[in-house]
C-alpha positions, 0 to 999 in steps of 0.5 A: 566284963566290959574291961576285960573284953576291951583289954582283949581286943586291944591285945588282938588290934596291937598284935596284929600290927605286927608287919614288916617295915619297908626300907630305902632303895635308893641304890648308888652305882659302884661306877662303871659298869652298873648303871641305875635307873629308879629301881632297875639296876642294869649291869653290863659287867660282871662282880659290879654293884650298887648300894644303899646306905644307913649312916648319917653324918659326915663325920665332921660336922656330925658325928657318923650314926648307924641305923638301928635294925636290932628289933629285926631278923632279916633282911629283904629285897624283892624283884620282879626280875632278875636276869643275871646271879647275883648277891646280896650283902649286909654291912655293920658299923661306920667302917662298913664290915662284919659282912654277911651275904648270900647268893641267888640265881637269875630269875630269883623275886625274893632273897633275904639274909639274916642279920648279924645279931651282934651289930644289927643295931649299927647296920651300915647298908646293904648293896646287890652285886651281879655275878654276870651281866644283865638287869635287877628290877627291885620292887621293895626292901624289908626288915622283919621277923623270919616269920615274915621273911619265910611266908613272903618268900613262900608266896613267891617261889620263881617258875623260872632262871634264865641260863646267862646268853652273854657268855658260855664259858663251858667247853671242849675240843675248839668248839665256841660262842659268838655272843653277839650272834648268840651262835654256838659252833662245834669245831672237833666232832661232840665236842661241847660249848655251854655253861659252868656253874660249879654249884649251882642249886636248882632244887626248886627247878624240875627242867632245863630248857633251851630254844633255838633262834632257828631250826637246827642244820644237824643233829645233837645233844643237850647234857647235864652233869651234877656234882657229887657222883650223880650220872650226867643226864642228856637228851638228844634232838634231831636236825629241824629241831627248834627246842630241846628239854631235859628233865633235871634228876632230883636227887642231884638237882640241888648241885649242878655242875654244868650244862651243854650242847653238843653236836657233830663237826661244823654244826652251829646252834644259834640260842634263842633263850636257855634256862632251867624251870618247873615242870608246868612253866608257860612263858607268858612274857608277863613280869611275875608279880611279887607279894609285898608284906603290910607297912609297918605301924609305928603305933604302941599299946599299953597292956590295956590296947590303948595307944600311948606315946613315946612319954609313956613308961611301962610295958608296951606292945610294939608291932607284937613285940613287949618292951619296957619304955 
């Protein structure tokens, strides 16, 4: 009884070590226009980047080796902030190909990509490229199970994205932006001047928010258009208004098209901040805080629980996982 109670809890203790294990961030600027500071990657130009690598040797003196993430499912890095859309690209074999990205949006504090299955084992790097200016802030990288990767992107859903104030490339009718005074002006009477998205996923989102650095001179109006035939949403706000806000439709959220002001000949709007966010969202000014998942134990069981070593042959328990060693 006591070997078997013993052969139990060692089982427990070995599994419960499953976690994720936490990768390097030391990120290398592209060049000009990405600059990296620790952690924080500031970006003042559009489609620039900054990447980590996993290959060692110089190909001369060493041969070149890839790092062998095969045991993992995804990829993962979190942020307590994100001003700007970016991506999130991963890198196989020592000629830096077989690439797999996704996308994310401003204000996003988790995003993951599933490794290639195929050449996990010769995992390059992994770099974060901005799609419009503005600042990453990494608090961590990760591989593990996607069991692991959907619980910490669980716990940390975003309350808000920032709309980029930097360029509003959206418009009609002459009207234009003055980035430097983050001024809208309308030219030809309710013509528009705002932001293109194409197909931006705001499904997590319920609102569409935009402050004015001072109340308006005029009247005008806040509009939503969505892909694939949904009706434009808007809402119109009078002369003194210091704010505007526009529920999303949430049959259609999950692809917008656009967002814009308009207004009557000669009004100008001058933008405090613009961004979409759930219903409940309070600004605070505090940087949201953002899960992290355990370190990873590098320790591995025998079927009895007792920790053995590299020596060992037979089957062994490692981070939850069975393997012949």
């Amino acid at each position: 009884m006591k070997k078997l109670f013993t052969l139990v809890c060692g089982l427990a203790m070995a599994l419960c070590a499953n976690a994720a294990e936490q990768i390097s961030t030391a990120f290398g600027s592209w060049g000009d226009g990405c600059t990296v500071e620790g952690n924080t990657l500031t970006f003042t130009e559009a489609w620039k980047g900054a990447g980590v690598g996993f290959v060692t040797g110089d190909g001369e003196t060493e041969p070149k080796k890839c790092t062998d993430f095969s045991d993992y499912d995804y990829l993962w890095v979190t942020f307590s902030e994100s001003t700007c859309d970016f991506k999130l690209c991963t890198q196989y074999t020592t000629g830096y190909n077989n690439d797999v990205t996704v996308e994310a949006i401003a204000g996003t504090l988790v995003l993951g990509v599933k490794l290639n299955e195929e050449y996990s084992d010769q995992f390059a790097q992994y770099y974060l490229q901005a799609k419009n200016t503005g600042k990453l802030v990494v608090t961590g990288a990760y591989v593990g199970t996607e069991e692991e990767y959907k619980a910490v992107l669980a716990g940390n859903k975003p309350q808000k994205s920032d709309l980029n104030l930097g360029d509003l490339g959206s418009g009609w009718g002459n009207s234009t932006y003055d980035a430097a005074s983050k001024t809208v002006t309308i030219v030809d009477d309710w013509s528009g001047k705002g932001w293109y998205f194409g197909t931006a996923d705001y499904s997590n989102f319920d609102k569409v928010v935009v402050s004015f650095a001072a109340p308006t001179a005029t009247n005008g109006k806040l509009v939503v258009e969505y892909n694939g035939g949904a009706a434009a949403s808007e809402a119109e706000f009078a002369e003194g208004a210091t704010s505007v806000e526009l529920p999303l439709d949430a049959a259609a959220k999950s692809s917008v098209k656009q967002v814009y002001l308009q207004g009557p000949a000669g009004a100008q709007f001058v933008l405090a901040s613009a961004y979409v966010c759930v219903k409940d969202y309070v600004a605070t000014g505090i940087s949201q805080a953002v899960a992290v998942p355990a370190a990873k134990s590098s320790k591995v069981f025998n079927l009895a629980g007792q920790q053995v070593g590299k020596s060992y042959k037979g089957v062994v328990i490692k981070n939850g996982k069975k393997y012949v060693q």
